[in-house]
Backbone bond lengths (Angstrom), bond angles and torsions (degrees), N, CA, C in turn:
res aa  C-N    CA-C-N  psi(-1)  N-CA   C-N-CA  omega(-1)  CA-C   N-CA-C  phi
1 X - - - 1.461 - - 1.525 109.32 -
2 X 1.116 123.83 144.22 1.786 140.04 -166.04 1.246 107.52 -82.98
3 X 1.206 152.97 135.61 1.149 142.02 150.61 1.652 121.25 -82.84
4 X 1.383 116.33 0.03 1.319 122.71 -177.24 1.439 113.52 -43.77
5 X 1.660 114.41 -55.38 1.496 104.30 -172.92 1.610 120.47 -73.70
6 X 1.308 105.38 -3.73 1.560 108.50 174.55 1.486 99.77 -82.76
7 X 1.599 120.94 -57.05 1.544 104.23 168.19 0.802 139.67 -53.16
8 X 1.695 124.39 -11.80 1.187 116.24 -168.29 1.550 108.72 -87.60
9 X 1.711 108.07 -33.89 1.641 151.27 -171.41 1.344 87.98 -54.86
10 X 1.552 129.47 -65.96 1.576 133.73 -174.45 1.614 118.94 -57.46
11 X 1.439 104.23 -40.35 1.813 133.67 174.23 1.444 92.95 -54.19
12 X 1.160 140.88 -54.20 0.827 127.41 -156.37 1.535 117.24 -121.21
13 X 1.249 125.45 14.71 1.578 136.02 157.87 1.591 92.80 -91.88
14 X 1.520 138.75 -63.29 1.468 138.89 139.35 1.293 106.24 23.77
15 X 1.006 91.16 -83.76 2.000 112.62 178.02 1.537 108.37 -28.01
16 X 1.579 87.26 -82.22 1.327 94.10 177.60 0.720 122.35 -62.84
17 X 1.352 172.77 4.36 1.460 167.03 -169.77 1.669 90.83 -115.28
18 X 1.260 116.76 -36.33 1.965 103.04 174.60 1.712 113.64 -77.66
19 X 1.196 97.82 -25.81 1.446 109.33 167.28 1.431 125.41 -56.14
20 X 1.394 103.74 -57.22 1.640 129.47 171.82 1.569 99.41 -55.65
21 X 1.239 114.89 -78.67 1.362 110.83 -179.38 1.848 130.27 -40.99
22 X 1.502 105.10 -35.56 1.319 103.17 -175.01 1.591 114.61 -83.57
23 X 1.390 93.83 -40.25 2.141 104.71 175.84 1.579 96.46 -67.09
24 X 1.479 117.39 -68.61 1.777 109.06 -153.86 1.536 130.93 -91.40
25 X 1.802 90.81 -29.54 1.283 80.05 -175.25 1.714 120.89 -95.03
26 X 1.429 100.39 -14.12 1.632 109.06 -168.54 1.576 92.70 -138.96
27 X 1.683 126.61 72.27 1.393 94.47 -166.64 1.749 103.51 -115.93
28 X 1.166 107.30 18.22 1.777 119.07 163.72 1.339 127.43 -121.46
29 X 1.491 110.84 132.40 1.360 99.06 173.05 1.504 92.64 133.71
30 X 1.318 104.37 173.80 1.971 110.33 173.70 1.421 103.26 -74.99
31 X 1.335 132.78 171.73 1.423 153.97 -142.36 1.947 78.18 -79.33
32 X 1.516 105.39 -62.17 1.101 123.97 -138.79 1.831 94.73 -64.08
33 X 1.788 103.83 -48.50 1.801 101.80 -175.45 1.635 85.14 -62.35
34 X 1.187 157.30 -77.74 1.333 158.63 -130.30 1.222 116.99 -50.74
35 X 1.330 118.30 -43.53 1.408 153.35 165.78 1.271 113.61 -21.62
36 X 2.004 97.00 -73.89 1.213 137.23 -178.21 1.225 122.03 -69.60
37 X 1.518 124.83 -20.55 1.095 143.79 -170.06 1.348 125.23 -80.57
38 X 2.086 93.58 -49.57 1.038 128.64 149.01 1.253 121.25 -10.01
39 X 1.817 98.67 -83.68 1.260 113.69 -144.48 1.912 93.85 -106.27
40 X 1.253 111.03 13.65 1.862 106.38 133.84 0.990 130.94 -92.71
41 X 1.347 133.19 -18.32 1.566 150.77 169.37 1.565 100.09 -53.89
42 X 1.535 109.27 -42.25 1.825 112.13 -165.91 1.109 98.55 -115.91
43 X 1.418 129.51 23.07 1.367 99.52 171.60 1.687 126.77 68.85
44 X 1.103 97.30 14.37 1.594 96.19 -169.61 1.465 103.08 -112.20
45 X 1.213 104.34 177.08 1.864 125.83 -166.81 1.794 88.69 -103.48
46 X 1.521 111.94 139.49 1.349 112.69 -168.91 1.393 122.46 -68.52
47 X 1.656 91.86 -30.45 2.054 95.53 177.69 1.800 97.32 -80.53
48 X 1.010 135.28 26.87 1.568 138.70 161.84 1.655 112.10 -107.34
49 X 1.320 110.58 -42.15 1.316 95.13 179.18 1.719 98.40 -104.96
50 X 1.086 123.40 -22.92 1.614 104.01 168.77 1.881 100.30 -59.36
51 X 1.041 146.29 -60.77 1.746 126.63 165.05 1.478 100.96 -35.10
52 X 0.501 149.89 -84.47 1.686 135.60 -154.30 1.662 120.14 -54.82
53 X 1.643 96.32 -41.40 1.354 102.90 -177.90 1.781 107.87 -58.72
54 X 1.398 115.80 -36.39 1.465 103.82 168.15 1.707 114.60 -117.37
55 X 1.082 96.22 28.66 1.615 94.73 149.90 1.426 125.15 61.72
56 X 1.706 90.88 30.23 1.923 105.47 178.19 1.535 92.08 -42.85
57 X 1.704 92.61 135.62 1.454 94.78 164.23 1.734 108.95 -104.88
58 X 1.143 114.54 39.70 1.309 112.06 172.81 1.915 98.09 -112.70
59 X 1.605 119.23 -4.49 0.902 113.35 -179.17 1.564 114.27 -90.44
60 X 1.160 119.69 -179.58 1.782 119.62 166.45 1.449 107.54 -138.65
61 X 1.585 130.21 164.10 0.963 116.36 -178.70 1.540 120.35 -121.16
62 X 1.114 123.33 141.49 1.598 108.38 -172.31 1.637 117.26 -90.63
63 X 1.234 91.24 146.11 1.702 95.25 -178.63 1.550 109.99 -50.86
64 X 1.124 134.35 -8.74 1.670 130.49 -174.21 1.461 97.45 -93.44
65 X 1.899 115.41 -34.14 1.838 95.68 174.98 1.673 103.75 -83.99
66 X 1.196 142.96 -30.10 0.883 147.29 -177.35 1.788 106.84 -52.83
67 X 1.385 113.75 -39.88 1.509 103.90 162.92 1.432 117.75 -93.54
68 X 1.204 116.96 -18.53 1.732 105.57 168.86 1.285 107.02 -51.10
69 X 1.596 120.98 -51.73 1.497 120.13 -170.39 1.695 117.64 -66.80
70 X 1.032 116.48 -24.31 1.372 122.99 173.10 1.525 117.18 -70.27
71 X 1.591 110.15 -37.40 1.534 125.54 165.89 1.269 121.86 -61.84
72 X 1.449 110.91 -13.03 1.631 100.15 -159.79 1.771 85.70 -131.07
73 X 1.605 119.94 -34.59 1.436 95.36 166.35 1.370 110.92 -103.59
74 X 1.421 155.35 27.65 1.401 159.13 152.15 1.490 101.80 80.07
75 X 1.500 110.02 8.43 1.905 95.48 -166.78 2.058 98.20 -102.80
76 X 0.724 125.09 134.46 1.462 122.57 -155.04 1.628 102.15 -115.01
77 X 1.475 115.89 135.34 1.699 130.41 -163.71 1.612 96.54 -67.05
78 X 1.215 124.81 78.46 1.640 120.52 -167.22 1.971 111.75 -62.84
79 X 1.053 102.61 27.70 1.886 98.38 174.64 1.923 102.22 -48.27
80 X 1.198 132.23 -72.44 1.565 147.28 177.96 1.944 82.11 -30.13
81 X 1.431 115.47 -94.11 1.491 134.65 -147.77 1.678 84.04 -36.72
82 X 1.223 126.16 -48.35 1.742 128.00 -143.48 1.930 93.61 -76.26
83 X 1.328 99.91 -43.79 1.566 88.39 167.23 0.933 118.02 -80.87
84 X 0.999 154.39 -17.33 1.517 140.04 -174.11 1.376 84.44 -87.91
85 X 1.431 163.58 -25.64 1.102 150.41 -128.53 2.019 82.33 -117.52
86 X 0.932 117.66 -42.09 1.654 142.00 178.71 1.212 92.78 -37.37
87 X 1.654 106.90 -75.78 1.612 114.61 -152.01 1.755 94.57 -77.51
88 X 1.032 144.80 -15.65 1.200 129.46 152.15 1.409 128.67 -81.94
89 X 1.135 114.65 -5.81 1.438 89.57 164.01 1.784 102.69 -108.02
90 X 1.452 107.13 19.03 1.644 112.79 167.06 1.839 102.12 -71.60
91 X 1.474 112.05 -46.99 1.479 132.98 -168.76 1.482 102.50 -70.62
92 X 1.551 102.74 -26.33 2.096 91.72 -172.14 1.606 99.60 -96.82
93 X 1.374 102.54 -14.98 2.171 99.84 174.18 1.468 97.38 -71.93
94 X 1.767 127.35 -45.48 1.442 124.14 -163.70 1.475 108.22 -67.38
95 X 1.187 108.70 -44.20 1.563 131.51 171.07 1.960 121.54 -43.05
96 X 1.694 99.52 -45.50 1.453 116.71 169.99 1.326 102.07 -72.15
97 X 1.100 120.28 -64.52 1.780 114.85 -164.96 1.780 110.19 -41.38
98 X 1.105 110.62 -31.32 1.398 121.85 -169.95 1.598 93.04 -72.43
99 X 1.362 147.11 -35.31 1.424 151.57 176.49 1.577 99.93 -52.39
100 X 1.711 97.99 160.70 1.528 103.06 162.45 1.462 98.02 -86.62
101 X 1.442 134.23 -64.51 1.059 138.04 -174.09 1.418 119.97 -65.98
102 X 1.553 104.11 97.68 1.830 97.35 -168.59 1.548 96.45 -96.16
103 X 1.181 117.58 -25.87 1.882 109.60 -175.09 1.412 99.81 -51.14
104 X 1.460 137.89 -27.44 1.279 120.89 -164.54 1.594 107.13 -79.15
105 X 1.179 106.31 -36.00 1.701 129.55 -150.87 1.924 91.83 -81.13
106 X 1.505 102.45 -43.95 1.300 106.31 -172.68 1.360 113.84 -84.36
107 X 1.204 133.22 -12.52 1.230 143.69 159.46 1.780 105.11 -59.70
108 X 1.145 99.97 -73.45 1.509 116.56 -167.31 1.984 95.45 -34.02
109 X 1.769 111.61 -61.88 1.408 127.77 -164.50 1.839 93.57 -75.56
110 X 1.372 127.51 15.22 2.022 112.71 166.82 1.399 78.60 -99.33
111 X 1.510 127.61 -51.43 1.120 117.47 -161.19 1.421 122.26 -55.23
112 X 1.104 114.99 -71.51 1.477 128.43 171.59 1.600 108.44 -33.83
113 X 1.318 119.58 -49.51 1.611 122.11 -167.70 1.957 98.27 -72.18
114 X 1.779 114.39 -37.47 1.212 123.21 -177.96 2.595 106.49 -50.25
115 X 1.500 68.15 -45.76 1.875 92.16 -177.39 1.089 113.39 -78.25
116 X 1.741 145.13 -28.41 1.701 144.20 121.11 1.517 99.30 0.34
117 X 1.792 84.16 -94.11 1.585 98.48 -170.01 1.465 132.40 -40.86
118 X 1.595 121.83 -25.62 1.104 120.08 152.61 1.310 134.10 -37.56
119 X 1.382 100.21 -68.17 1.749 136.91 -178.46 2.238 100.35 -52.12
120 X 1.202 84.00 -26.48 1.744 75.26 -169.81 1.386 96.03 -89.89
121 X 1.405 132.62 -50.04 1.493 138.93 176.24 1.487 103.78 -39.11
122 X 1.352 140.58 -46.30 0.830 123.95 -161.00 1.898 107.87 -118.98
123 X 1.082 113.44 -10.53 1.472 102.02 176.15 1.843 98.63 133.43
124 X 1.662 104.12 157.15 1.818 86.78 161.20 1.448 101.52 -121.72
125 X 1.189 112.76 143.31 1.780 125.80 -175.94 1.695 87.49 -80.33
126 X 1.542 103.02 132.61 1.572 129.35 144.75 0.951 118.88 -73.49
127 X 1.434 114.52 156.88 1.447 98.73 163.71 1.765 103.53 -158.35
């Protein structure tokens, strides 16, 4: 069995959580106040969020910081939203084919899937 999609799965919550940390939760100041700022905002021990803040990839992240950070910056790890967002626009391609006019239908579903992919690259805002 592969471990790729678990690395890749961690690689990229990783991400986000250095992302999260550098834009929302600590996003002024030198590396060093930001850091620190950080990791009073979360409650955390500094050699924990200094690993995250640059995104050792020898580290992993646990689902308990993964919701602290969502609690404290409102922007939420959308893996769940991105599939459900998947299997519907699986239902609006099955849905188009059934049309005479698919350029419209298929236009509409690059776009929308183009505007997904945005939303996941960068995070989804709570609110």
């Amino acid at each position: 069995m592969s471990n790729k999609p678990s690395e890749k799965s961690e690689m990229s919550e990783l991400v986000w959580a250095q992302e999260r940390l550098q834009q929302d939760v600590a996003p002024f100041g030198s590396v060093k106040e930001r850091v620190r700022d950080a990791a009073r905002k979360l409650g955390w021990k500094h050699s924990r969020t200094r690993t995250l803040w640059y995104a050792d990839m020898r580290a992993s992240i646990k689902p308990k910081e993964l919701r602290r950070i969502e609690e404290v910056t409102g922007v939420t790890y959308g893996k769940q939203e991105l599939r459900s967002v998947e299997a519907l626009i699986g239902t609006a391609d099955a849905i188009a084919s059934l049309h005479e006019d698919e350029s419209v239908y298929s236009a509409f579903a690059a776009a929308f899937r183009a505007f997904i992919g945005a939303l996941d690259r960068t995070g989804t805002r709570g609110e």
